[in-house]
N, C-alpha and C positions, 0 to 999 in steps of 0.2 A: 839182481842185487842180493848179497848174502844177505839171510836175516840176521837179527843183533838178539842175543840172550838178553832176556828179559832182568831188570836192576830188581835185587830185591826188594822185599817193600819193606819200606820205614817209616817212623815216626819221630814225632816232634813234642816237646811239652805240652803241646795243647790236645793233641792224638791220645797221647798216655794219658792225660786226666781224662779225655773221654772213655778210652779203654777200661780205664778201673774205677772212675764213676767217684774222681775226687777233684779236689781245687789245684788250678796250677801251682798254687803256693805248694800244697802239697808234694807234688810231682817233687818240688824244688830239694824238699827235705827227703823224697825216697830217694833221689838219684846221690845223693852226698852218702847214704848209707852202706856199710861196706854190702857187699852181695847184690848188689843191684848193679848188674849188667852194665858193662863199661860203653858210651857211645862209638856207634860203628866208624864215626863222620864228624867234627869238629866243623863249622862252618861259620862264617861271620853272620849269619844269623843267628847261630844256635848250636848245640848240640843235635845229632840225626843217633837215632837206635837201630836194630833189626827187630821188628815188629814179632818174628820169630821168639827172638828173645825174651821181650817184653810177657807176652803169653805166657811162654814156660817160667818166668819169675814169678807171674801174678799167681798162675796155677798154682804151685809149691808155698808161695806166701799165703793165701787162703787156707791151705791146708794147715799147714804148719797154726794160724788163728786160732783154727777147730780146736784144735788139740789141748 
Protein backbone atom coordinates (compact mmCIF):
# COMPACT_ATOMS: atom_id res chain seq x y z
CA UNK A 1 0.00 0.00 0.00
CA UNK A 2 1.42 3.47 -1.14
CA UNK A 3 2.13 5.75 1.69
CA UNK A 4 0.00 9.04 1.90
CA UNK A 5 2.08 12.47 2.32
CA UNK A 6 1.55 13.71 5.45
CA UNK A 7 -1.49 16.86 5.71
CA UNK A 8 0.00 19.84 7.14
CA UNK A 9 -0.50 20.86 10.50
CA UNK A 10 -3.04 23.39 11.48
CA UNK A 11 -4.70 25.10 13.68
CA UNK A 12 -7.96 26.42 14.98
CA UNK A 13 -8.99 29.44 17.25
CA UNK A 14 -8.42 27.70 20.14
CA UNK A 15 -4.64 26.36 19.07
CA UNK A 16 -3.81 30.05 18.02
CA UNK A 17 -4.80 31.63 21.46
CA UNK A 18 -2.73 28.77 22.80
CA UNK A 19 0.07 29.41 20.48
CA UNK A 20 0.42 33.16 21.47
CA UNK A 21 -0.79 32.90 24.95
CA UNK A 22 -4.02 35.18 24.43
CA UNK A 23 -8.10 34.84 24.71
CA UNK A 24 -10.13 33.39 21.96
CA UNK A 25 -11.86 36.71 21.91
CA UNK A 26 -8.57 37.96 21.00
CA UNK A 27 -7.61 35.55 18.23
CA UNK A 28 -11.11 36.81 16.87
CA UNK A 29 -9.85 40.48 16.54
CA UNK A 30 -6.21 39.41 15.12
CA UNK A 31 -7.62 37.29 12.49
CA UNK A 32 -10.03 40.32 11.06
CA UNK A 33 -6.66 42.47 10.92
CA UNK A 34 -5.28 43.10 7.69
CA UNK A 35 -1.72 40.98 7.68
CA UNK A 36 -2.76 38.15 9.40
CA UNK A 37 -2.64 35.16 7.36
CA UNK A 38 -5.69 34.40 5.44
CA UNK A 39 -7.31 30.60 6.64
CA UNK A 40 -5.96 27.76 4.67
CA UNK A 41 -9.42 25.86 5.24
CA UNK A 42 -13.01 27.29 5.74
CA UNK A 43 -15.02 24.65 7.38
CA UNK A 44 -18.45 24.42 9.03
CA UNK A 45 -16.76 24.45 12.12
CA UNK A 46 -14.54 27.13 11.81
CA UNK A 47 -11.88 28.53 10.11
CA UNK A 48 -8.39 25.96 9.84
CA UNK A 49 -4.74 28.10 9.37
CA UNK A 50 -1.18 26.50 8.52
CA UNK A 51 0.38 26.52 11.73
CA UNK A 52 3.54 27.43 9.52
CA UNK A 53 2.00 30.51 9.07
CA UNK A 54 0.75 31.22 12.33
CA UNK A 55 4.49 31.11 13.64
CA UNK A 56 6.06 33.28 11.04
CA UNK A 57 3.21 35.98 11.74
CA UNK A 58 3.56 35.70 15.53
CA UNK A 59 7.53 35.86 15.11
CA UNK A 60 7.45 39.24 12.96
CA UNK A 61 4.61 40.56 15.18
CA UNK A 62 6.58 40.31 18.39
CA UNK A 63 9.26 41.95 16.88
CA UNK A 64 7.89 44.57 15.08
CA UNK A 65 6.25 45.29 19.45
CA UNK A 66 9.89 45.63 20.42
CA UNK A 67 10.62 48.24 18.38
Amino acid sequence: MPSRPLPPETVGAAEIADMLRVSRQRVSQLTAQPGFPEPWLRLRMGKVWLASEIRTWATKHRREETR
